[in-house]
C-alpha positions in Angstrom: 77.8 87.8 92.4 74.9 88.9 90.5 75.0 89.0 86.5 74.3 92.2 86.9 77.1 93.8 88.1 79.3 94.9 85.3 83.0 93.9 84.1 84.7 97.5 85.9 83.0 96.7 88.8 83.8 93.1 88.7 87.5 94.7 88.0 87.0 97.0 90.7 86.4 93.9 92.9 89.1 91.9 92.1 91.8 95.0 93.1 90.4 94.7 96.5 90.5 90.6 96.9 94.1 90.9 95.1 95.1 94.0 97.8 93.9 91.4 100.6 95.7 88.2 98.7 98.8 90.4 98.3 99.1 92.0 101.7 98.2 88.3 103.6 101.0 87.2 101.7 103.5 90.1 101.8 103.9 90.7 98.2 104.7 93.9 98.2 105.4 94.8 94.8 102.5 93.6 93.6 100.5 95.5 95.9 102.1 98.4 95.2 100.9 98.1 90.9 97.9 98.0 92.3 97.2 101.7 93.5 97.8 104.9 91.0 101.4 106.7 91.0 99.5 110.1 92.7 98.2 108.0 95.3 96.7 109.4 98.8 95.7 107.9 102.1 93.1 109.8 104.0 92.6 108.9 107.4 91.4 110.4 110.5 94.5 110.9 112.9 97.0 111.6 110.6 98.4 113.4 107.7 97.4 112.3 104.0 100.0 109.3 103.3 101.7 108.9 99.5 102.4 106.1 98.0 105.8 105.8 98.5 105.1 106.4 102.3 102.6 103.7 102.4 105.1 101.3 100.2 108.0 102.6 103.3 105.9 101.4 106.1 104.7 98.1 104.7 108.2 97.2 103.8 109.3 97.5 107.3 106.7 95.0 107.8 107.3 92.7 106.6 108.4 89.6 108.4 107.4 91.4 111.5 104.1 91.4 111.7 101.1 89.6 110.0 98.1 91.6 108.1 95.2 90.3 107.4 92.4 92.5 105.9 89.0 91.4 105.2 86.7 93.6 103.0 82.5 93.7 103.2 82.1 95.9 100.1 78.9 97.2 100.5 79.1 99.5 96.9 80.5 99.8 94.1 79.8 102.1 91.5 81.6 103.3 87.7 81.4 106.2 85.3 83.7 106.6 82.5 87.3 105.6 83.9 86.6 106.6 87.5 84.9 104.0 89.9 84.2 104.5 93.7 83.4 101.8 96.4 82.1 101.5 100.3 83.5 98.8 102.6 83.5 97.9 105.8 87.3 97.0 106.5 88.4 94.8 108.9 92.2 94.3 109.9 93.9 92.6 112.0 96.9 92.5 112.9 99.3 90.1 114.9 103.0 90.9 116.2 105.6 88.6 117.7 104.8 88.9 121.3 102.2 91.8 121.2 98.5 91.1 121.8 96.8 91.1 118.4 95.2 94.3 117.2 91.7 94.2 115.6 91.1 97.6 113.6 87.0 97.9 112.4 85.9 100.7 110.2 84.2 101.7 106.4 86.7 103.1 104.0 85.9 104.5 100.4 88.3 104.0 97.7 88.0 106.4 94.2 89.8 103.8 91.3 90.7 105.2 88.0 91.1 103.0 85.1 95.0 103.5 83.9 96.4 103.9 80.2 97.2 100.2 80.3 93.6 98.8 80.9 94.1 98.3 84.7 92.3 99.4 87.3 94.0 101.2 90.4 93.1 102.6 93.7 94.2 106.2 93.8 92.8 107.7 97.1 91.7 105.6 100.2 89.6 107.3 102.6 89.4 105.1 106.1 88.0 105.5 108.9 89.1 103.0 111.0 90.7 104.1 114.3 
């Protein structure tokens, strides 16, 4: 990484390499610190997704199927408490006698910096089909 980059965007970083760490690895509750209480999930086929919708689905999951993401962030910027980064997403997905699923597409996250220091994802825009 370059020196340049500063230590929100650094922090920005790490929530996305902890988001992958923690989904490869099913940690759910973990995962879930990571994102803001107001939460949203905006994606192209369906309805915006809360948090507690999103932590739903990924605890029927588990044990049933195996996620792993991989991130290409491509930008990340900060002002004030409020960061915003591009990635290209990749995520594949494997099920107990289904043929794997390989999803492809750019997302863009907005982060806000929390009361406690932490930085959280708290609206995921993805494109991915």
């Amino acid at each position: 990484m370059s020196p340049n980059k500063s230590a929100d965007e650094l922090a920005i970083r790490q929530v996305v390499a902890d988001w992958i760490q923690f989904t490869v690895e099913e940690r759910v509750e973990e995962l879930m610190d990571l994102m803001t209480d107001d939460m949203l999930f905006l994606t192209t086929k369906f309805p915006p997704m809360t948090k507690a919708e999103f932590e739903k689905g990924t605890r029927e999951m588990v044990g049933k199927a195996r996620i792993v993401p991989q991130a290409d962030i491509k930008e990340v910027q900060v002002e004030g408490d409020f960061g915003w980064l591009w990635q290209e997403l990749t995520v594949n997905v494997v099920m107990e006698g289904k043929e794997p699923v390989v999803m492809k597409g750019r997302t863009m996250g907005i982060y806000r910096r929390c009361e406690d220091g932490k930085w959280r994802l708290m609206r995921d825009a993805n494109m991915m089909p």
